[in-house]
C-alpha positions as CSV (number, residue, x, y, z in Angstrom):
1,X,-104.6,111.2,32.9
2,X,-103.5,113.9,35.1
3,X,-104.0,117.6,35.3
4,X,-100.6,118.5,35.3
5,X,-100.3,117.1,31.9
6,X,-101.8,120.9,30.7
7,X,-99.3,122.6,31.2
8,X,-97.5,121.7,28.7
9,X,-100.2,122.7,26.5
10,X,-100.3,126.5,24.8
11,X,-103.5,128.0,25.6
12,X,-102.5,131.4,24.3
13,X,-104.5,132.8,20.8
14,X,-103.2,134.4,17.9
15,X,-103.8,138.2,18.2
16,X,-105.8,138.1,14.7
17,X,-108.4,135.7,16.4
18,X,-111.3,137.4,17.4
19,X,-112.4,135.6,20.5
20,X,-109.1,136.2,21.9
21,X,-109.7,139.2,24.3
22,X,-112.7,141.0,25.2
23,X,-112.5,144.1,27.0
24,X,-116.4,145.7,26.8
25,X,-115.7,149.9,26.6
26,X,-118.1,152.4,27.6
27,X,-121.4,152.2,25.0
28,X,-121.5,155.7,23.4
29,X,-124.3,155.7,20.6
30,X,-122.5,158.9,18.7
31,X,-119.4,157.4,19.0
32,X,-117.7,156.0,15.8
33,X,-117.6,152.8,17.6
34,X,-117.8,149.7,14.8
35,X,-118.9,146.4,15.2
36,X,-115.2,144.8,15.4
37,X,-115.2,146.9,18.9
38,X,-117.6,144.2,20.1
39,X,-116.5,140.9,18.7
40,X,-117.0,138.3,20.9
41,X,-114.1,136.6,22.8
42,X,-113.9,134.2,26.1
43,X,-111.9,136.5,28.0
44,X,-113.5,137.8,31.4
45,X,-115.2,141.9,31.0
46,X,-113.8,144.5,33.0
47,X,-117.2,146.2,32.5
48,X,-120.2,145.9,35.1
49,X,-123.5,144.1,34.0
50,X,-126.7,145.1,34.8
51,X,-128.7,142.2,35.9
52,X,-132.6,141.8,35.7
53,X,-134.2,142.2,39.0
54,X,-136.1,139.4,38.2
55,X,-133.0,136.9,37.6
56,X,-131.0,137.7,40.6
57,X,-131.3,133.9,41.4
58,X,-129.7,133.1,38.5
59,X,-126.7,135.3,39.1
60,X,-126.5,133.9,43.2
61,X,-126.4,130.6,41.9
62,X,-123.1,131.3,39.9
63,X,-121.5,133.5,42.4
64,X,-122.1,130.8,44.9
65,X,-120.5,128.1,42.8
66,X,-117.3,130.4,42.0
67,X,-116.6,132.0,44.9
68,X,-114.8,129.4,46.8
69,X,-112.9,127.5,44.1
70,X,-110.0,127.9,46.1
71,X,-111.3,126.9,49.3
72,X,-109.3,123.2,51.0
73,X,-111.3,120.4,51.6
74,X,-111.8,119.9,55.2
75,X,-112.0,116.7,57.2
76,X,-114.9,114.9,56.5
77,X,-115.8,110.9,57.4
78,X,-119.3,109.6,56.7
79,X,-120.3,106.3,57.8
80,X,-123.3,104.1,56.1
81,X,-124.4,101.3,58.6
82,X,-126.9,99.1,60.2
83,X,-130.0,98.9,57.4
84,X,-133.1,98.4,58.9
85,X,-136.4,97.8,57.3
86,X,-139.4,99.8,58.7
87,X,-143.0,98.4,57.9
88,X,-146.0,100.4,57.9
89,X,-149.7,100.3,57.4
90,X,-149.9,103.2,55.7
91,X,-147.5,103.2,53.3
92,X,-144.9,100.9,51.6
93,X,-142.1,99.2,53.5
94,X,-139.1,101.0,53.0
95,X,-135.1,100.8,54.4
96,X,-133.7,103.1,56.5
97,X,-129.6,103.8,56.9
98,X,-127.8,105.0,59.6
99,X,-125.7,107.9,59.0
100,X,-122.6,108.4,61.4
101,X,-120.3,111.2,60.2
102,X,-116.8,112.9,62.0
103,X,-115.9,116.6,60.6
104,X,-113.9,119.5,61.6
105,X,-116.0,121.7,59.1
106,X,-117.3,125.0,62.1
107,X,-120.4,125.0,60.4
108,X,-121.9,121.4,62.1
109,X,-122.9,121.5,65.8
110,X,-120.3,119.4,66.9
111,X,-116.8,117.4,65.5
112,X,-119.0,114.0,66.0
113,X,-122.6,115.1,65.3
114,X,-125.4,112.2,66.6
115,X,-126.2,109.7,64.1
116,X,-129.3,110.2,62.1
117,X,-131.4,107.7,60.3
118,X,-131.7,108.9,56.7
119,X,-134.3,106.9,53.8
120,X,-133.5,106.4,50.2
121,X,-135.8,109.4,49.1
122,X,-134.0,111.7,51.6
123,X,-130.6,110.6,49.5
124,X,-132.4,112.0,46.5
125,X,-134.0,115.1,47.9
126,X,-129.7,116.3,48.4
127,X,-128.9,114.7,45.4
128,X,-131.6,117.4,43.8
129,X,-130.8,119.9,46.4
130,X,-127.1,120.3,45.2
131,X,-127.8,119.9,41.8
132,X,-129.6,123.1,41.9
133,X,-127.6,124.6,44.1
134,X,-124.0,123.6,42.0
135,X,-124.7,124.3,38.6
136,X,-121.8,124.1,37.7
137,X,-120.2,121.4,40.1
138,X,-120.3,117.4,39.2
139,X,-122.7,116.2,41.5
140,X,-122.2,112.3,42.3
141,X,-124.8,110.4,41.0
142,X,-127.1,108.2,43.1
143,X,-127.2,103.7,42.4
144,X,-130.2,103.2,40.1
145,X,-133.2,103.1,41.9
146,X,-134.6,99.8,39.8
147,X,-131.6,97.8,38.8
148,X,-132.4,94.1,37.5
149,X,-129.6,92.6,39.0
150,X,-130.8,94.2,41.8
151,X,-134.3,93.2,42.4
152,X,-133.4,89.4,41.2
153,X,-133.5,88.8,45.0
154,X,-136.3,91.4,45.8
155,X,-135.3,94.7,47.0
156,X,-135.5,93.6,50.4
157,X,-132.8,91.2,50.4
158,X,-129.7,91.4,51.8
159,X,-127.9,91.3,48.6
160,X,-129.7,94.4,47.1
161,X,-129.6,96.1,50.7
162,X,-126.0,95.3,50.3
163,X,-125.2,96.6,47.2
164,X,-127.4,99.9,47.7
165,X,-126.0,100.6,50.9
166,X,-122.5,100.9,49.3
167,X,-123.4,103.0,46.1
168,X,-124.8,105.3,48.8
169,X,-121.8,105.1,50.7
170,X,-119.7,106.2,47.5
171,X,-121.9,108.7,46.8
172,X,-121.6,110.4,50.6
173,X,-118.1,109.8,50.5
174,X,-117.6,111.7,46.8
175,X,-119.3,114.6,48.8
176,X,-116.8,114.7,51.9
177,X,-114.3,114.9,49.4
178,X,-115.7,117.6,47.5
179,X,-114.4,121.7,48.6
180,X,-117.9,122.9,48.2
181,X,-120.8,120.0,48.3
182,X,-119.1,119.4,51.7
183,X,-119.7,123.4,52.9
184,X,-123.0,123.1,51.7
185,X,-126.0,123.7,54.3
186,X,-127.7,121.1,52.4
187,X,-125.2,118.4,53.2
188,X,-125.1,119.7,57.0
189,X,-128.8,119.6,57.5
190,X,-128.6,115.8,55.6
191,X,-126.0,115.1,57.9
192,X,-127.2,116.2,61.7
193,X,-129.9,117.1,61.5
194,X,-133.0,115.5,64.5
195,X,-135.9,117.2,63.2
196,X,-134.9,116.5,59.6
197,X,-138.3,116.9,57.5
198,X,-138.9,120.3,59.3
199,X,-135.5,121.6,58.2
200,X,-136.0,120.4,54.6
201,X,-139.1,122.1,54.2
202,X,-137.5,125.5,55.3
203,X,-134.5,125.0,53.3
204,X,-136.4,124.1,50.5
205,X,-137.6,127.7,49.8
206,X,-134.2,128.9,49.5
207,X,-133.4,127.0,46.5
208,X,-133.8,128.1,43.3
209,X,-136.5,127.7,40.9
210,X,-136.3,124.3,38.4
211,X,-137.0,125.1,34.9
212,X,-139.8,123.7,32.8
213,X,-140.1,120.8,30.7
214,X,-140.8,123.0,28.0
215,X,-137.6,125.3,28.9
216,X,-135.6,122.4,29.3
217,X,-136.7,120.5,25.7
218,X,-136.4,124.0,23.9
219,X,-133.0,124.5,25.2
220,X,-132.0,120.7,24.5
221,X,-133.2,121.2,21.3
222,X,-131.8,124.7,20.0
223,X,-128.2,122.8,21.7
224,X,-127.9,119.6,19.9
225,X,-127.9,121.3,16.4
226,X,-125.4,123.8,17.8
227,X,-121.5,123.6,17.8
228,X,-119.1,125.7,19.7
229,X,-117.5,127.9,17.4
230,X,-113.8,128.4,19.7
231,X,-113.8,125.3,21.4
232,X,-111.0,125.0,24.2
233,X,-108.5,122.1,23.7
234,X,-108.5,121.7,27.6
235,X,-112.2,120.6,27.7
236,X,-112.1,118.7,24.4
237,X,-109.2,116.6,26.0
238,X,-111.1,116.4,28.9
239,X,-114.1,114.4,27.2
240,X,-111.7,111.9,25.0
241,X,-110.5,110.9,28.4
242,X,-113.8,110.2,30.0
243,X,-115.2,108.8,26.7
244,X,-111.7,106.3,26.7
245,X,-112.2,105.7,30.3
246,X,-115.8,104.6,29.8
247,X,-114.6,102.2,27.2
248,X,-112.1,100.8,29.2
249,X,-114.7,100.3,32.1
250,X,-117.0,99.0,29.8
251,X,-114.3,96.4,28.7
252,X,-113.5,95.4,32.4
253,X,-117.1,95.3,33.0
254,X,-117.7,92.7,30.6
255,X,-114.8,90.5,31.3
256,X,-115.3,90.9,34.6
257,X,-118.8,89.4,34.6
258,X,-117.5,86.3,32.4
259,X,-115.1,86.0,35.4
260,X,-117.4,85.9,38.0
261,X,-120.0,83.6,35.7
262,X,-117.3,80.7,35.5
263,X,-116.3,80.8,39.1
264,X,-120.5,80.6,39.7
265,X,-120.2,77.7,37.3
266,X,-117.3,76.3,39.0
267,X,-118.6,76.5,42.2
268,X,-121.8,74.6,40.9
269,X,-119.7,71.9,39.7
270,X,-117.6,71.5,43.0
271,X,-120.6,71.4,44.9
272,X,-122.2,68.2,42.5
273,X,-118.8,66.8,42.7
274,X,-118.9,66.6,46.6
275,X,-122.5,65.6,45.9
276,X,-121.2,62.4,44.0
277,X,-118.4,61.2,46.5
278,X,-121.0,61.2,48.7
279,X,-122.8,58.9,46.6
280,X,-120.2,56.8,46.4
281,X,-119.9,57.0,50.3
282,X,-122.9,55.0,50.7
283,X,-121.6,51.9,48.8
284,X,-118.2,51.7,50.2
285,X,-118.8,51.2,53.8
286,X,-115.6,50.4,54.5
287,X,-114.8,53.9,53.9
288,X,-117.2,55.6,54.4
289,X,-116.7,58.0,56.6
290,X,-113.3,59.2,55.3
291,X,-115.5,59.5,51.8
292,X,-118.3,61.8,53.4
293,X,-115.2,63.9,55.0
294,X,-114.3,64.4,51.8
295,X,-117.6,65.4,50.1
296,X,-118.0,68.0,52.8
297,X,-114.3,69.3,51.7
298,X,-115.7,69.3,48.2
299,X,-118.9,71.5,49.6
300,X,-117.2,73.6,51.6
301,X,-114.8,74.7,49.1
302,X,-117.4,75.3,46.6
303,X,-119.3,77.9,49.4
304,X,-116.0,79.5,49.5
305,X,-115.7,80.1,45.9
306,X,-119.2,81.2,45.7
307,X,-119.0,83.3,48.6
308,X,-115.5,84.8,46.9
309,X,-117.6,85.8,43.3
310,X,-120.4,87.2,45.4
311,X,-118.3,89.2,47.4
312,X,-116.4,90.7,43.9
313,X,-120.0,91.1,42.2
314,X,-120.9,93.4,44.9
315,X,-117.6,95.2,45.7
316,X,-115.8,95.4,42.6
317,X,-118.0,95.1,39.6
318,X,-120.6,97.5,42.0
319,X,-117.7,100.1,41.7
320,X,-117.8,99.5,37.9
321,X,-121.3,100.8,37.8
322,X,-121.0,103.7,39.8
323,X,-117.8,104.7,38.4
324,X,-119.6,104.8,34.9
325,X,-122.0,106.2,36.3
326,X,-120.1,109.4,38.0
327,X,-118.2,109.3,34.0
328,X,-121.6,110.5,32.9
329,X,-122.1,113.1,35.5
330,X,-118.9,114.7,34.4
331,X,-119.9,114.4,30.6
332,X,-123.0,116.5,31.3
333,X,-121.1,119.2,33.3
334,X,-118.7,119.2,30.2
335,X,-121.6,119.8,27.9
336,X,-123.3,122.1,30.0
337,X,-120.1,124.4,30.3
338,X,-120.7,123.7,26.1
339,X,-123.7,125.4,26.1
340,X,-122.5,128.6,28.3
341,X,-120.3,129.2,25.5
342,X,-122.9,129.1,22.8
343,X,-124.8,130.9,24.5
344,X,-122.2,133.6,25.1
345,X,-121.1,133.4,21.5
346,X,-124.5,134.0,20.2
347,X,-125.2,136.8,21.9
348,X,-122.4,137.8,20.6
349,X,-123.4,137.7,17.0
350,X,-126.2,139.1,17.8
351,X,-124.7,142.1,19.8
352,X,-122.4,142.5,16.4
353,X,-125.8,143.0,14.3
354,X,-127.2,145.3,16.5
355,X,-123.7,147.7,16.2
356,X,-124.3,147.1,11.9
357,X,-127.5,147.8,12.5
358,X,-127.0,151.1,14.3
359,X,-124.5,152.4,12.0
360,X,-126.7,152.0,9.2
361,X,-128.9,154.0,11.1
362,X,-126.2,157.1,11.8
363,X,-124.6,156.7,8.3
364,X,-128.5,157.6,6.3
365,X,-128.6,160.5,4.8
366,X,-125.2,160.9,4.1
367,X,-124.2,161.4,0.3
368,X,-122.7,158.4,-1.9
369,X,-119.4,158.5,-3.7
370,X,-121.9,157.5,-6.3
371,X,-123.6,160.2,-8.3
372,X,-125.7,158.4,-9.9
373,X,-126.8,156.4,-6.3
374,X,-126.1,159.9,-4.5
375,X,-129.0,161.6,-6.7
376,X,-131.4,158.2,-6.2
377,X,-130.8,158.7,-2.3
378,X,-131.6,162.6,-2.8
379,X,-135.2,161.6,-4.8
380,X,-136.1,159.0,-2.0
381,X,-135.3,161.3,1.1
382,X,-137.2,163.8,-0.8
383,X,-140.5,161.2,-0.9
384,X,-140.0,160.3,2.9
385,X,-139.6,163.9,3.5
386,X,-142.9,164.5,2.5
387,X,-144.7,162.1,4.4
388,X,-144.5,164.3,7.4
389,X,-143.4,164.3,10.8
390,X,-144.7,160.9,11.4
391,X,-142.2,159.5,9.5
392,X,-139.3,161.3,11.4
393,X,-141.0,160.2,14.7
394,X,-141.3,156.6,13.9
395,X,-137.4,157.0,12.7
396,X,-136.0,158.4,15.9
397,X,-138.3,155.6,18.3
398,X,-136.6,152.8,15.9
399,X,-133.0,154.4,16.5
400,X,-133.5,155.0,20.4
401,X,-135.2,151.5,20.6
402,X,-131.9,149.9,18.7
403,X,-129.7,152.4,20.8
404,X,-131.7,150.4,23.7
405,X,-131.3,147.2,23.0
406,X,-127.5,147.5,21.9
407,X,-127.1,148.6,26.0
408,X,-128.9,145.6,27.1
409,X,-127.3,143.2,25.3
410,X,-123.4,145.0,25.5
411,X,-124.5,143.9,29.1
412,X,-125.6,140.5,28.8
413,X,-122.2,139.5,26.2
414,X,-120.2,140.8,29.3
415,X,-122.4,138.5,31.7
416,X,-122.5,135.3,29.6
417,X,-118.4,136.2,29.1
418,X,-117.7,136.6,32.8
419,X,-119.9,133.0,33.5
420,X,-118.4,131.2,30.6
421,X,-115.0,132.2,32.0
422,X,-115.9,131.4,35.2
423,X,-117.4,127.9,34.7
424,X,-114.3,126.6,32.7
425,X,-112.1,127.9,35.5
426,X,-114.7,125.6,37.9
427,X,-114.5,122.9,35.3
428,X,-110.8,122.1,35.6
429,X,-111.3,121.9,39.5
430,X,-114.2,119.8,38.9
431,X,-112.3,117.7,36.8
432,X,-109.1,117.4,39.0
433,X,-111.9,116.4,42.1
434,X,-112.8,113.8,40.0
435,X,-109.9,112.4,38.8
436,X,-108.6,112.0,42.8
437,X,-111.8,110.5,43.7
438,X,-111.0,107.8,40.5
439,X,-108.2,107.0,41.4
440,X,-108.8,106.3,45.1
441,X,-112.2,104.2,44.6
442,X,-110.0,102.3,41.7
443,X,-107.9,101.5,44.3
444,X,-110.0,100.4,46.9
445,X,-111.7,98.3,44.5
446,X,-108.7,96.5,43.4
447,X,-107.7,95.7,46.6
448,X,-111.1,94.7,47.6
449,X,-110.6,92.0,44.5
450,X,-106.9,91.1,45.5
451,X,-108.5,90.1,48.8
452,X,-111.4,88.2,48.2
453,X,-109.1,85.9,46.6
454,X,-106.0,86.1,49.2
455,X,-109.1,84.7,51.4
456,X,-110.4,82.4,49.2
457,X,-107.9,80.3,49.0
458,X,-106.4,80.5,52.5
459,X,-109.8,78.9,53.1
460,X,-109.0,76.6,50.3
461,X,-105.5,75.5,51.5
462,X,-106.9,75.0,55.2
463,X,-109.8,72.8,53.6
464,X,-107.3,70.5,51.6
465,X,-105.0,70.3,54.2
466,X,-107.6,69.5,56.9
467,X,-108.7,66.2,54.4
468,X,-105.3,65.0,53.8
469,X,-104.9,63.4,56.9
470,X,-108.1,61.7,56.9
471,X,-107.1,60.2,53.3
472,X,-103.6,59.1,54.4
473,X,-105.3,57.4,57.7
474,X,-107.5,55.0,55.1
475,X,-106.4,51.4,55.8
476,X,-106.8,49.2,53.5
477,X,-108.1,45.1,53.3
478,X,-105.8,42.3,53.2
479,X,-108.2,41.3,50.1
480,X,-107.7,37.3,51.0
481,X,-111.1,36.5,48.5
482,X,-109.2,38.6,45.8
483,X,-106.4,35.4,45.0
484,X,-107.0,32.4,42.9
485,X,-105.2,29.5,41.6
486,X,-102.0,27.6,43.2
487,X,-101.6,28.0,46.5
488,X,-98.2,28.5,46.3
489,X,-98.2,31.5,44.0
490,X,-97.1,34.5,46.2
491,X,-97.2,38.3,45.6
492,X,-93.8,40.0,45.8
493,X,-94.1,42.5,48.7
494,X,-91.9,45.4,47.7
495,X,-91.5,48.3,50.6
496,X,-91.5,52.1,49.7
497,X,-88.1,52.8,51.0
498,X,-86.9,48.8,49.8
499,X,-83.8,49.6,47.7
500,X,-84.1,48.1,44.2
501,X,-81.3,45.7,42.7
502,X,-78.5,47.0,40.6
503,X,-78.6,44.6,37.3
504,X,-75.3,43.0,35.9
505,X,-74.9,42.4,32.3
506,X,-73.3,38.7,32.6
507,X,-73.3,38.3,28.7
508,X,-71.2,40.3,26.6
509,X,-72.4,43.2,24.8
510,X,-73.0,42.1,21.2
511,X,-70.1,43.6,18.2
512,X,-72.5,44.9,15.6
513,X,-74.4,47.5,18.6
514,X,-70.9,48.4,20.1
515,X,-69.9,49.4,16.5
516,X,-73.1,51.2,15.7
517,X,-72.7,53.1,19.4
518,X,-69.2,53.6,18.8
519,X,-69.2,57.6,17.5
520,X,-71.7,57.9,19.9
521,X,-70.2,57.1,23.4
């Protein structure tokens, strides 16, 4: 699914919809302003928000995510090489990766920086780092720290170091690929940095503050029984594709892995097959050395086919995983842009209350049309009237208080209405970054398949062709102890290329089958 497939679509809304353009005017208290002046609507204010001196992180980490949108993606290659395993006595063993990477971005030291050594837990101190840094930006997940069909092998074998070492390579090279994870000081310290814990500890006061379990639950909470009330067709396209593509993956995945279970099968069974010619080999000593050739034929092509369904399992159906995986990251993005638009449209409502709540306010003590209700409104003004000055005091804090509180919150609707906008805009880059990266790890990973089996049976055709001669070179026995009876009873030798005799019917052909072959012939 492409991008480009939007335009066709009509984003435009209806001029009677009231989240179709929101334009904040100048807050005037006396004015005759209603609340329809205020009704929420996606489009980005005009107006300027006040921010809380106290939240100026939160409003950094937006403008920094927005700001270069536009920006081209510059030439970044990172290289993942050479695992080594370090022990020490103080703490566990661990594997360390060197890093290699080639950039034109100004910001590094040099075009080819020195290679660095980097650990998994330094891969998941950025992973973190740009998470908090990119709210709003799909962040490439990391391989799973404790995969079973990882550790089958102990995760200190070369199949797991294997397989880790290229989910980490997808995930550095999602990052080159990205305009702004790429620019990020947090990727260049990752990337070049010698005196790399240092730098992480100084960087690490720059980022902004994590919220709190209990911030986190209350807002996951107050979210999941809460529906957008606009919701954009782009984004609710968006998430049928990645929710199709996952069940597509999810299909591959699992007939991939009955693939690769029957060649592991098969390869078991070529190997016992070689096993049993060679079994044979030791009773027919007349042949046996063209028998154990064989065998070893049989073996070697059975390594081949396991080596093939190993080398799949850890390229292609690897890429499976971590494509699901990055489908998920995208998913939570998606919902997280969600909840900036609940959020905007309920301060919205609540901004709309306040401006009922206000003109209540101006419109007491006006007369009803009502006589009846005018005099009952006359009686009671008369009673508060009469409770003094304390009463009119109390009145006038309320109304200033509201007056307040409308100000703030006029502010904070144009905020949330500015970020919303923003974040969908970032969104459909996010998703278009995505969609190239997709299709070019789909790619590699098909090829990767396509040759694993171009190889496998190259190797195969060499193998059987290598055997062929050694069959064909068998001589057989004149088996003299295999004849009995007369003496004079002689085999016919016939040669390969000995012409046969052409038969001639000496008898004539009988009337009744030439009659009943007749309307035949």
């Amino acid at each position: 699914m492409s991008m480009s497939g939007y335009d066709s679509v009509d984003w435009s809304s209806s001029n009677n919809d009231i989240y179709s353009s929101y334009d904040s005017p100048a807050f005037n208290p006396f004015s005759s302003t209603t609340a329809a002046d205020y009704e929420p609507n996606p489009e980005p204010s005009t107006s300027t928000a006040t921010f809380p001196t106290n939240d100026s992180s939160y409003q950094d980490e937006y403008d920094s995510s927005f700001k270069h949108q536009s920006e081209p993606i510059e030439y970044m290659k990172i290289t993942i090489s050479d695992p080594q395993k370090h022990d020490n006595t103080l703490q566990a063993s661990y594997i360390t990766y060197l890093i290699t990477t080639k950039t034109t971005l100004r910001t590094f030291a040099s075009q080819s920086p020195r290679p660095v050594r980097r650990r998994f837990q330094d891969f998941v101190w950025l992973y973190q780092a740009l998470t908090l840094e990119h709210t709003t930006c799909v962040i490439p997940p990391l391989p799973e720290k404790h995969r079973m069909t990882y550790v089958k092998g102990g995760r200190f074998s070369n199949a797991f170091i294997e397989r880790r070492r290229l989910g980490l390579q997808w995930f550095l090279d999602r990052i080159a690929c990205h305009p702004l994870l790429q620019k990020s000081q947090f990727t260049r310290i990752f990337l070049e940095a010698s005196d790399f814990q240092s730098d992480r500890l100084a960087l690490s006061t720059q980022l902004p503050e994590t919220a709190t379990l209990l911030e986190s639950l209350t807002d996951v909470l107050m979210n999941a029984f809460t529906k957008v009330t606009k919701p954009d067709q782009r984004f609710i396209d968006m998430r049928d594709y990645v929710d199709k593509l996952e069940d597509n993956l999810n299909t591959v995945e699992k007939l991939f892995s009955r693939i690769v279970k029957r060649q592991q099968d098969m390869a078991v069974d070529y190997k016992n097959f070689g096993w049993s010619i060679r079994e044979i080999s030791t009773l027919e000593l007349d042949i046996d050395m063209p028998l154990r050739q064989f065998a070893e034929t049989a073996e070697s092509y059975s390594g081949s086919m396991r080596d093939m369904a190993d080398r799949q399992s850890i390229l292609f159906m690897n890429e499976l995983h971590e494509l699901l995986a990055y489908c998920e990251a995208v998913k939570q993005v998606l919902r997280k842009r969600d909840d900036s638009q609940i959020d905007f449209e309920e301060l919205s409502v609540y901004l709309q209350r306040g401006i009922h709540e206000r003109d209540r306010l101006v419109r007491e003590g006006s007369a009803s049309d009502n006589p009846k209700l005018a005099e009952v409104e006359l009686r009671i003004q008369e009673v508060e009237y009469g409770l003094g000055f304390v009463f009119v005091l109390c009145l006038l804090i309320r109304f200033f208080l509201l007056l307040l509180f409308a100000q703030q919150l006029e502010n904070e609707v144009a905020r949330t209405s500015d970020i919303t906008n923003n974040f969908s805009d970032q969104m459909t880059t996010e998703f278009e970054t995505f969609e190239k990266a997709k299709n070019a790890e789909l790619k590699d990973g098909l090829a990767a398949y396509a040759d694993s089996h171009i190889d496998f049976y190259k190797k195969g055709i060499k193998a059987w062709e290598d055997i062929l001669p050694v069959l064909e070179n068998i001589q057989l026995g004149d088996a003299k102890g295999d004849t009995s009876g007369d003496e004079n009873t002689a085999v016919p030798h016939v040669t390969p290329h000995e012409s046969r005799p052409t038969t001639t019917l000496t008898e004539p052909f009988p009337a009744e089958m030439a009659a009943a072959t007749e309307g035949v012939w």
